[in-house]
C-alpha positions as CSV (number, residue, x, y, z in Angstrom):
1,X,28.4,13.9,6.8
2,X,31.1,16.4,8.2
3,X,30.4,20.0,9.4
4,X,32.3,22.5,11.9
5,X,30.8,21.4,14.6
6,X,33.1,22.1,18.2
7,X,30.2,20.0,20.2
8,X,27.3,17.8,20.3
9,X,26.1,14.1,20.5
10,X,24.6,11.2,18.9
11,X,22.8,8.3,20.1
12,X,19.4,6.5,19.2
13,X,15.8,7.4,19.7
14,X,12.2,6.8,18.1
15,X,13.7,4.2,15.9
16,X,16.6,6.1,14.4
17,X,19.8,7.8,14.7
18,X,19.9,11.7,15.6
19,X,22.6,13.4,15.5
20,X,22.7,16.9,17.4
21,X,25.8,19.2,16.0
22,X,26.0,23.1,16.9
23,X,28.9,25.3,15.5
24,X,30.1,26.8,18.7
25,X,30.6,25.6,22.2
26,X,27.5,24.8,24.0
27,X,26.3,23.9,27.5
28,X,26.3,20.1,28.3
29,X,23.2,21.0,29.7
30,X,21.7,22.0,26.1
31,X,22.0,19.1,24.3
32,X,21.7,16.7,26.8
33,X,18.0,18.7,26.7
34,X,18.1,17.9,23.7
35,X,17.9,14.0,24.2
36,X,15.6,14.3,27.0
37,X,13.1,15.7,24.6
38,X,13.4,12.7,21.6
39,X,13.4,10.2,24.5
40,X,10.5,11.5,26.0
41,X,8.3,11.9,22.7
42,X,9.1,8.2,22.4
43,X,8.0,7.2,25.2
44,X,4.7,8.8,25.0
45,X,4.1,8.8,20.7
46,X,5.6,5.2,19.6
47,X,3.0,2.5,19.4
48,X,5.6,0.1,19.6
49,X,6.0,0.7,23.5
50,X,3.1,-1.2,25.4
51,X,3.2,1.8,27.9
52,X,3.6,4.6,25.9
53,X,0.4,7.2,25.7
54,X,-0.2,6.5,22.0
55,X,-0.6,2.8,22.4
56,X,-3.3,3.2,25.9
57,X,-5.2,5.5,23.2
58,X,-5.7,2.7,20.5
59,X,-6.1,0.4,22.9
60,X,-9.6,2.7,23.9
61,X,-10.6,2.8,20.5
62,X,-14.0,3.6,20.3
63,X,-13.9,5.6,23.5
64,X,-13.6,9.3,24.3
65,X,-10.2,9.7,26.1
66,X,-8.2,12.9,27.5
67,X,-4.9,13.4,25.8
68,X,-2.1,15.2,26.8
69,X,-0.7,18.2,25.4
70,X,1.9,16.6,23.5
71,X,-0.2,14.3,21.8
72,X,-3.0,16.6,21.1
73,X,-0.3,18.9,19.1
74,X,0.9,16.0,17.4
75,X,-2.9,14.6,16.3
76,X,-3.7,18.3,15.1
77,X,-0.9,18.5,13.0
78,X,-1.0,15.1,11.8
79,X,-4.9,15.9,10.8
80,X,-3.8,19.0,9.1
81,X,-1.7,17.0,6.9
82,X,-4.2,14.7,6.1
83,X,-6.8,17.4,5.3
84,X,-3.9,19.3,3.3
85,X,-2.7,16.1,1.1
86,X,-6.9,14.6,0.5
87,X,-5.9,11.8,2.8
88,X,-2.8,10.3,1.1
89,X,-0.7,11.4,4.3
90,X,-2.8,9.4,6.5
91,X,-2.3,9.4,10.4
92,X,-4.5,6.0,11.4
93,X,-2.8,3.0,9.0
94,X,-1.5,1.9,12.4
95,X,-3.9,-1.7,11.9
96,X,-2.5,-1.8,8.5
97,X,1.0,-1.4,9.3
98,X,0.6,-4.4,11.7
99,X,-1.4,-6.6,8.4
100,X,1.5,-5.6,6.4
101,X,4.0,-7.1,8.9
102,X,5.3,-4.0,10.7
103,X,4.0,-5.0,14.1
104,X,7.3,-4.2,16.0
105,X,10.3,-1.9,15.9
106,X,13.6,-2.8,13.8
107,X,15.5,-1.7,16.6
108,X,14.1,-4.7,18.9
109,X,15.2,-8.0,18.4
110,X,13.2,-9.6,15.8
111,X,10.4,-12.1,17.0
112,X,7.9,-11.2,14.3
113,X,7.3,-13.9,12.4
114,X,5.6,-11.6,9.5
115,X,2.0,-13.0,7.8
116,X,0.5,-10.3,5.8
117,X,-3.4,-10.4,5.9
118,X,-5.6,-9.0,3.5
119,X,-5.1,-4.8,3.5
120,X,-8.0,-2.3,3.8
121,X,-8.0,1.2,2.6
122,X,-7.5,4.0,5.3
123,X,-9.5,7.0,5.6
124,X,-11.0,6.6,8.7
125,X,-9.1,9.7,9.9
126,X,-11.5,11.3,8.5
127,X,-14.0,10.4,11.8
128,X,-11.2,10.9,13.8
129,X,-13.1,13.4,17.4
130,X,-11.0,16.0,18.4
131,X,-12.3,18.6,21.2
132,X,-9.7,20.9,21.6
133,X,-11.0,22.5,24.6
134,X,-11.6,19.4,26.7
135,X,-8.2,18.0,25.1
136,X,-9.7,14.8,24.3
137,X,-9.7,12.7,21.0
138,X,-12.1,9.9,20.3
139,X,-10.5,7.1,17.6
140,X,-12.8,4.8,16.3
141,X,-13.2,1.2,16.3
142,X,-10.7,-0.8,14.9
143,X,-8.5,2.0,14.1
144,X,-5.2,2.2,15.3
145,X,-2.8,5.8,15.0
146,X,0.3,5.7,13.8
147,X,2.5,9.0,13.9
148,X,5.8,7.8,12.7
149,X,7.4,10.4,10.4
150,X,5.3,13.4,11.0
151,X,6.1,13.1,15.2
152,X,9.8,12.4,14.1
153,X,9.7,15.8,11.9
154,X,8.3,17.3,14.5
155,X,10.8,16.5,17.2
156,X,13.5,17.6,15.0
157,X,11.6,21.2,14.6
158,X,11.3,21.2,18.7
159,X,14.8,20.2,19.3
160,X,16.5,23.3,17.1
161,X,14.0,25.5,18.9
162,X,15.5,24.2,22.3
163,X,18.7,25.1,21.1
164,X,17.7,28.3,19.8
165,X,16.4,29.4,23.0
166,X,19.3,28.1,25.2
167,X,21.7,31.0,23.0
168,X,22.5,28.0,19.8
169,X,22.8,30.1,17.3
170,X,23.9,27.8,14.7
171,X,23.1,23.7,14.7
172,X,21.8,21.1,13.3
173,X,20.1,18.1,14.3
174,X,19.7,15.4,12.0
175,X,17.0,12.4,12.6
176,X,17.6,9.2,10.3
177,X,18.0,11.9,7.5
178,X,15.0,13.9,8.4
179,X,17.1,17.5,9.5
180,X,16.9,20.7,10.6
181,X,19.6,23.5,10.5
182,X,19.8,27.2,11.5
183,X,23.3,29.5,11.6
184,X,24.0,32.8,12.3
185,X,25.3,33.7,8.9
186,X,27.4,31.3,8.4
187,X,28.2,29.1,5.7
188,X,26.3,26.2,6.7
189,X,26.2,22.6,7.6
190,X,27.4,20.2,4.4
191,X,25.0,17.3,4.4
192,X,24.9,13.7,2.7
193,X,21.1,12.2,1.5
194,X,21.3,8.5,2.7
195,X,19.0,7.2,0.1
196,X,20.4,9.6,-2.7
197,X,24.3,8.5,-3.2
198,X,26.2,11.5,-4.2
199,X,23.7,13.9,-3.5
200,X,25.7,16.5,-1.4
201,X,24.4,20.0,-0.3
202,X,24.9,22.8,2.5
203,X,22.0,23.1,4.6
204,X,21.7,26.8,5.7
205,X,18.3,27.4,7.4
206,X,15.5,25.0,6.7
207,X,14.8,21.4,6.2
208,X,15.5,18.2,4.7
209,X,13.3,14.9,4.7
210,X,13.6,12.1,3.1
211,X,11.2,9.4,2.6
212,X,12.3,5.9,0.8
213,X,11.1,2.2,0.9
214,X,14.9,1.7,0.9
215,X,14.6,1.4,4.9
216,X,12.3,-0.3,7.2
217,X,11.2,-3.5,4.7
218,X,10.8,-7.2,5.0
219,X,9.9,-10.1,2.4
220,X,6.8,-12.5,2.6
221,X,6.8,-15.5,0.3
222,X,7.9,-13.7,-3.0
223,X,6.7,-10.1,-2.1
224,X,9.0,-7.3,-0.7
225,X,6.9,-5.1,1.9
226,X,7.9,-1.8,3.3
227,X,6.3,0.8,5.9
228,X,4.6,2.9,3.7
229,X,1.4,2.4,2.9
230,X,-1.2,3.9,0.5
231,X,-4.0,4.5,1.9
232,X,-6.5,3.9,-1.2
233,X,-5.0,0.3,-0.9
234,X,-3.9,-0.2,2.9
235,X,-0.8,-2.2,1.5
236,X,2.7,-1.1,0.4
237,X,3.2,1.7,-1.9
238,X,4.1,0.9,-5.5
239,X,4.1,4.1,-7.0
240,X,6.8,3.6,-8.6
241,X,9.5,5.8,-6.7
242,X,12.1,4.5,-4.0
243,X,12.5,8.1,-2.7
244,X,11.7,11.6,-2.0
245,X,14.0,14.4,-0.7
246,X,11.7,17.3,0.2
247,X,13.4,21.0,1.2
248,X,11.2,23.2,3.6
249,X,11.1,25.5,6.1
250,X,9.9,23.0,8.7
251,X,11.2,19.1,9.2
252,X,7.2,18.4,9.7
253,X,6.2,19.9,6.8
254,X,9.2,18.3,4.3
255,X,8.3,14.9,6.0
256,X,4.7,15.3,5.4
257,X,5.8,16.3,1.6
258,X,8.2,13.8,0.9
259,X,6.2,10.6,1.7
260,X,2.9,12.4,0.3
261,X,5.1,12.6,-3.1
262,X,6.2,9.3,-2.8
263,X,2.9,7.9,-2.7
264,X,1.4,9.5,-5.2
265,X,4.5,8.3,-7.9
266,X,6.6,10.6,-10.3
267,X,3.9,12.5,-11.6
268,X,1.3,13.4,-9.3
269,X,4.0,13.7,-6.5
270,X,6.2,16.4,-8.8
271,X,2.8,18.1,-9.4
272,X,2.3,18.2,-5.4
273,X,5.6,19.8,-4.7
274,X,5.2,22.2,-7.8
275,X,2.0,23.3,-6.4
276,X,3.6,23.5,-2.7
277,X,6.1,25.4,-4.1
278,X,8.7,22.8,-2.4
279,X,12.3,22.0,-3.8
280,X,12.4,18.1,-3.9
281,X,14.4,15.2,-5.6
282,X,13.2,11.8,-6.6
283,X,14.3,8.9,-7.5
284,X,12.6,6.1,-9.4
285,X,12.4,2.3,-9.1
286,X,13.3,2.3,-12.7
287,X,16.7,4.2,-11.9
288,X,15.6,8.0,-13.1
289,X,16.1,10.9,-10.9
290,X,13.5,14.1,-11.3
291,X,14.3,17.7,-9.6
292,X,11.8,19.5,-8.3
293,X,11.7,23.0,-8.1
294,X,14.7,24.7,-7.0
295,X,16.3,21.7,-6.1
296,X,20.1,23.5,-5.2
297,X,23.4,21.4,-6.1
298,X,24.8,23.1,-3.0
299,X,22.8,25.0,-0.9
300,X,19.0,25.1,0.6
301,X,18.0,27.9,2.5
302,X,14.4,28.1,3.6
């Protein structure tokens, strides 16, 4: 990826790479806010962190608990989601993950030694107690929450709105492929798609996500596995499709899109996007690629 970028910084948080770029100069101060606010929605949203808030709440499954407000925004929204796509985006797999053989981070050293059990469907989201005037969310037995790419999207959309508000007028912060841009008229910033070779465009003001079982997998016996699940099954999605570029106004919202799409395979994911009304591009297992929408050759703006 290039772009006109005169400062910024890269380094690695909630399991990824993110990349923060603005096109002028910029306080230090700014974007090293920046990296205090990914670092610190990982250490309270990744269940991968013994500590972390996320993983003290699954541990009470079953109990009423007080949240805070971080967490409570980021189980509304995930909720939302799952309401919005019937439960194929589905925020409590987090048990199923761990029977799939996703029990720890790919950015610790690897001491999984990964036996897939048997899968159950999700849905139990669906009995998921939020009280949003007490701030307190009740899980049920047994489940477990995972945020993954919804909290990631989300910490994208927060970090351009700290940089909007400290006088960035035009940046873009880029999270394992899941981005967000805004300029001030500009041209915009000339992005690559990871999983999509040769897919090139200029991201002006909106959002990119991209979901793809390219990333994040494993082998058992004979079997490839990979982090997303389908949650009629509780296993690995085989849908048919590799990967899902989604453009939207919000990174949330386009990761929320893109992994819904994937999921539901080359036809009922193009009819989701048509129906959102959401540019996308995906590719098939069997090699074919299918635009969605206004997919742009060059430019996305939201």
């Amino acid at each position: 990826m290039t772009n006109l970028t005169t400062s910024g910084t890269t380094f690695r948080a909630m399991g990824t790479e993110i990349a923060v770029r603005v096109g002028h100069e910029t306080p230090a101060a700014l974007v090293a806010e920046v990296r205090d606010l990914f670092e610190h929605w990982e250490a309270v949203l990744s269940r991968f962190l013994p500590d972390s808030e996320l993983s003290r709440i699954n541990a009470a499954a079953g109990t009423t608990v007080r949240v805070s407000p971080l967490v409570h925004r980021v189980i509304c929204e995930a909720l939302r989601a799952a309401r919005a796509t019937d439960g194929v985006f589905d925020p409590a797999l987090g048990k199923q993950l761990v029977a799939a053989g996703y029990a720890q981070s790919f950015d610790l050293p690897s001491t999984t030694q990964f036996r897939v059990s048997s899968p159950r469907p999700g849905g139990a989201w669906r009995d998921i107690e939020v009280d949003d005037a007490a701030q307190t969310i009740r899980v049920p037995r047994g489940v477990a929450l995972d945020f993954g790419g919804i909290a990631k999207g989300m910490a994208v959309d927060a970090a351009i709105a700290v940089l909007n508000a400290g006088g960035a007028t035009s940046a873009l912060v880029n999270a394992g492929g899941d981005m967000r841009a805004i300029t001030a008229g500009e041209a915009g910033w000339p992005v690559g798609l990871t999983d999509a070779p040769g897919q090139f465009l200029m991201l002006v003001d909106g959002a990119v996500a991209t979901s793809s079982t390219a990333r994040r997998r494993w082998r058992v016996g004979s079997e490839d596995q990979h982090h997303l699940l389908a949650p009629r099954t509780g296993g690995p999605s085989r849908s048919g499709v590799w990967s899902v570029s989604v453009a939207a106004a919000s990174c949330a919202h386009a990761e929320v899109a893109a992994k819904t799409a994937l999921i539901l395979g080359p036809v009922g994911g193009a009819r989701f996007l048509e129906r959102l009304g959401f540019a996308g591009l995906m590719s098939g297992t069997d090699g074919t690629t299918i635009r969605i929408g206004q997919w742009p050759s060059q430019e996305i703006a939201q």
